[in-house]
C-alpha positions in Angstrom: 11.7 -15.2 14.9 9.4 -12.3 14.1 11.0 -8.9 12.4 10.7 -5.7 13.6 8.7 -3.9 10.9 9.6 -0.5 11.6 13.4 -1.3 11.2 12.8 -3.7 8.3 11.2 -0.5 6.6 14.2 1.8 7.2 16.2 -0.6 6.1 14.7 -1.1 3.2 13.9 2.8 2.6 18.1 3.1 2.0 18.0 0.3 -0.5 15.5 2.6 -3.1 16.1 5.9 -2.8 18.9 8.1 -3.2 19.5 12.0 -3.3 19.5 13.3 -7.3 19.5 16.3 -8.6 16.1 17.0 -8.1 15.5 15.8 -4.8 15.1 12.0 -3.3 14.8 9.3 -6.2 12.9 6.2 -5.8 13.2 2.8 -7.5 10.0 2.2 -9.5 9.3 -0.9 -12.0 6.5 0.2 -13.8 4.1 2.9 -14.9 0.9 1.2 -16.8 -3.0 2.1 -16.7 -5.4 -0.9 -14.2 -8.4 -1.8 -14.2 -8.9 -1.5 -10.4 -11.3 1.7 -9.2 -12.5 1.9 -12.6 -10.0 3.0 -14.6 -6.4 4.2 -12.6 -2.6 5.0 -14.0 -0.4 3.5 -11.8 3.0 3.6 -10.8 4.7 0.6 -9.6 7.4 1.0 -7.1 9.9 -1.2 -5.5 10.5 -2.0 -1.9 8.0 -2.4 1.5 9.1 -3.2 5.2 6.7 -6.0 5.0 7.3 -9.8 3.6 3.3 -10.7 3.1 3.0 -14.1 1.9 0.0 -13.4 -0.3 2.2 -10.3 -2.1 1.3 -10.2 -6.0 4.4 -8.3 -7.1 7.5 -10.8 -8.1 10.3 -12.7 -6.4 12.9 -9.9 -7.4 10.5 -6.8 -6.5 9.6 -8.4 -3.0 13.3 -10.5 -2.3 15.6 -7.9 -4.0 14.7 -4.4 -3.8 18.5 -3.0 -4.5 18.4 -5.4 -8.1 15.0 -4.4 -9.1 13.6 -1.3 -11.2 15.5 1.6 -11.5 15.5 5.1 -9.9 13.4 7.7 -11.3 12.8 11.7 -9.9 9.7 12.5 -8.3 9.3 14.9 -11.1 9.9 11.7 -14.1 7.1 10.0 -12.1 4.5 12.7 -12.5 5.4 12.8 -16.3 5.1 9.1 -16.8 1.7 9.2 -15.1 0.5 12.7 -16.5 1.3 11.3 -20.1 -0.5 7.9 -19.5 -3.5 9.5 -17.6 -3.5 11.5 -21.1 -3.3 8.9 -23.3 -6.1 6.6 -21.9 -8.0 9.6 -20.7 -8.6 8.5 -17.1 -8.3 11.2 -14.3 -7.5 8.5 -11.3 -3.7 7.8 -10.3 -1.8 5.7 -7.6 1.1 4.4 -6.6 1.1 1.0 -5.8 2.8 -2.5 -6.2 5.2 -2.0 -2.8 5.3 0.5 0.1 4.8 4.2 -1.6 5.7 6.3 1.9 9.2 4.6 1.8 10.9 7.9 0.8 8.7 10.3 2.5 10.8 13.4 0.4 10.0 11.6 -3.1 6.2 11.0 -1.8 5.6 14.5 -1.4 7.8 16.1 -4.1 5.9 13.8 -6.5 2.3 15.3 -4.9 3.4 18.7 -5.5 4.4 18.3 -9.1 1.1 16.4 -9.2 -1.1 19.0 -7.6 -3.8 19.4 -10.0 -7.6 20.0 -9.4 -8.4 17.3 -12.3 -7.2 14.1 -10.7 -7.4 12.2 -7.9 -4.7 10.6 -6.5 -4.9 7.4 -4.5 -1.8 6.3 -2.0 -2.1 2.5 -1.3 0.2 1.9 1.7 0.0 -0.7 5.2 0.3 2.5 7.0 3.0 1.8 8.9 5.8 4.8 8.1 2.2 6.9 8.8 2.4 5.6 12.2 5.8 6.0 13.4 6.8 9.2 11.6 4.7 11.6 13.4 4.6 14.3 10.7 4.1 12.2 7.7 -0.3 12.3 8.2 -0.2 16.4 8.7 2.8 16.5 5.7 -0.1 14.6 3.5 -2.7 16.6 4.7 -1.6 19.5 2.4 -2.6 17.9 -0.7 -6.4 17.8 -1.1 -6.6 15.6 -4.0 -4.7 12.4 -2.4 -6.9 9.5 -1.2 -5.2 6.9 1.6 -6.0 3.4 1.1 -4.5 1.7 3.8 -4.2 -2.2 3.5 -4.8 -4.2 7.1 -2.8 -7.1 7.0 -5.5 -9.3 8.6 -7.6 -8.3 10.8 -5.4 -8.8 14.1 -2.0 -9.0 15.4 -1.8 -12.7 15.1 -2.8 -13.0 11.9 -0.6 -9.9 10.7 1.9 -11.8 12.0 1.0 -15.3 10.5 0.5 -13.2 7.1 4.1 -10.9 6.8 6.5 -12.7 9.3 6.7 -9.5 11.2 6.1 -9.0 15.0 2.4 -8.1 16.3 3.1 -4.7 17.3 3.3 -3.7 13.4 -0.6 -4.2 13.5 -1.0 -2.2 16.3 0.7 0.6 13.9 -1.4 0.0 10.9 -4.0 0.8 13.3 -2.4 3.8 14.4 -1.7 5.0 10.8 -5.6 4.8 10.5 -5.7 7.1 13.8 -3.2 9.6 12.6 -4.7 10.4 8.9 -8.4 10.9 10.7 -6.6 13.2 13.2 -5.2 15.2 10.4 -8.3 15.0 8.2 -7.0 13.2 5.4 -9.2 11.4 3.1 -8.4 7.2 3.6 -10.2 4.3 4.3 -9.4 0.7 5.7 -8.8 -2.4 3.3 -8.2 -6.0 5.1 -7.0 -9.2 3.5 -9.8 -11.3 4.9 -9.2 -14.3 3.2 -7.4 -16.0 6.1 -9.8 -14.6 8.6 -13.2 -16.2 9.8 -16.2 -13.9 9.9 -15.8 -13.5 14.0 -12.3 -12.2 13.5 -13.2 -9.8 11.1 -16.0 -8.6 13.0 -13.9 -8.1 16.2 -11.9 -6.0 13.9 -14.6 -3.2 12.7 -15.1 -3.4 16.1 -12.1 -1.6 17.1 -12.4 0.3 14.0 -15.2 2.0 15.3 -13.4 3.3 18.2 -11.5 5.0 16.1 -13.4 6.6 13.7 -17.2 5.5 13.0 -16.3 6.3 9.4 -13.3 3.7 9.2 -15.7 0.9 10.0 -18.5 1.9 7.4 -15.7 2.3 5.1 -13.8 -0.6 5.4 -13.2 -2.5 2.1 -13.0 -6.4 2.2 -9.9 -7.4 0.1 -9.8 -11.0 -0.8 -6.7 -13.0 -2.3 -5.9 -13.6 -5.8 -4.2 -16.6 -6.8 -1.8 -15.6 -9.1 0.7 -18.8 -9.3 3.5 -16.9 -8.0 1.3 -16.7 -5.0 0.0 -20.2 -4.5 3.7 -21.2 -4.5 4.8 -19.1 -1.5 0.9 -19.4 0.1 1.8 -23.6 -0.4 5.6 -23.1 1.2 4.6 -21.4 4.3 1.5 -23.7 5.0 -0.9 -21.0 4.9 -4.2 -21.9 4.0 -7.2 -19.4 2.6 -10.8 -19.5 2.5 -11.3 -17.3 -0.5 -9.5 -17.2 -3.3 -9.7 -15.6 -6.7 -7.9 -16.5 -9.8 -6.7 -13.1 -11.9 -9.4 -13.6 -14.8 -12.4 -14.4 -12.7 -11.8 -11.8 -9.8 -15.8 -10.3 -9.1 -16.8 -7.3 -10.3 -17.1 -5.6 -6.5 -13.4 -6.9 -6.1 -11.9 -4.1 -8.9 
């Protein structure tokens, strides 16, 4: 049976964070420098309400949130990332690797220790905290320098739910997500894992991008899958087949 991915995501949210002395920790796993947008520090965090079955990050990160990483203050973040952007002289930061807006307290500590006119600082999420927690799109819009990529999981309800497990009202809010950062005039754009879609499907989905925002649907990025073999193994266990694939030495140039 489908899971409910707004409770799966509060669920989870309890399983990485904790109140420190600072403020809300949150479990990360890494902090490293990435090729992707030409050059960006990153900072890898652990746990997302979502089960995608084309997820890079590993067994433990995506199974076993509680087990994984370790918890760090939003202040530690922004030093691991401030020293790194330093070292490899690259002005571009992100979190990434699960669901960043679990911890909505951390998020925005970490953006105000961050808030510098020099960098730019890009949030990769699927949106959905954005939709149901009213505030969180006006609480981001305070930060000028913070970029929302947010990651469509297909590009409709029954492929979101052939792709994460979860029931098809969690498209609906990745959708709404979208709706809510416009509406607070926050800098984002669409991403959708097309390689399960045919080009019909993906069409109907700028489509209703559109009607949100004419932006959104000249802005929407086409993300394709890459194989790394962690990957093919749970792609090959849920019987999900792909009509693009890349493996992680020959992804194209427009890709990264």
């Amino acid at each position: 049976m489908p899971y409910d991915a707004v409770q799966r995501h509060l669920a989870v949210e309890k399983l990485v964070t904790r109140t420190g002395p600072e403020g809300q920790d949150r479990r990360y796993y890494r902090f490293r420098p990435a090729r992707w947008y030409g050059g960006i520090i990153t900072a890898d965090c652990v746990g997302c309400g979502l089960l995608c079955r084309f997820c890079w990050v590993s067994d433990l990160v995506l199974g076993s949130p509680a087990k994984a990483g370790r918890f760090y203050s939003p202040r530690a973040v922004a030093q691991n990332l401030l020293l790194l952007a330093e070292r490899h002289r690259i002005n571009q930061l992100r979190l990434s690797g699960s669901e960043p807006t679990l911890g909505k307290r951390h998020l925005l500590q970490l953006l105000k220790e961050l808030q510098r006119e020099d960098y730019t600082f890009i949030l990769e999420t699927n949106g959905i905290p954005i939709a149901y927690d009213k505030e969180y799109a006006a609480d981001l819009s305070r930060y000028g320098f913070i970029h929302v990529r947010v990651s469509l999981k297909g590009c409709s309800e029954e492929e979101f739910t052939a792709l994460t497990g979860a029931s098809q009202e969690g498209f609906k809010l990745q959708l709404g997500a979208l709706k809510n950062l416009v509406g607070a005039g926050v800098s984002c754009h669409p991403s959708v894992m097309s390689s399960f879609s045919t080009g019909k499907s993906l069409e109907a989905l700028k489509t209703r991008l559109k009607q949100l925002d004419p932006k959104l649907e000249e802005d929407v990025e086409v993300e394709e899958l890459i194989l790394y073999p962690h990957v093919e193994r749970r792609l090959a266990s849920a019987g999900l087949r792909y009509y693009t694939g890349y493996k992680p030495n020959r992804v194209p140039p427009e890709q990264v």
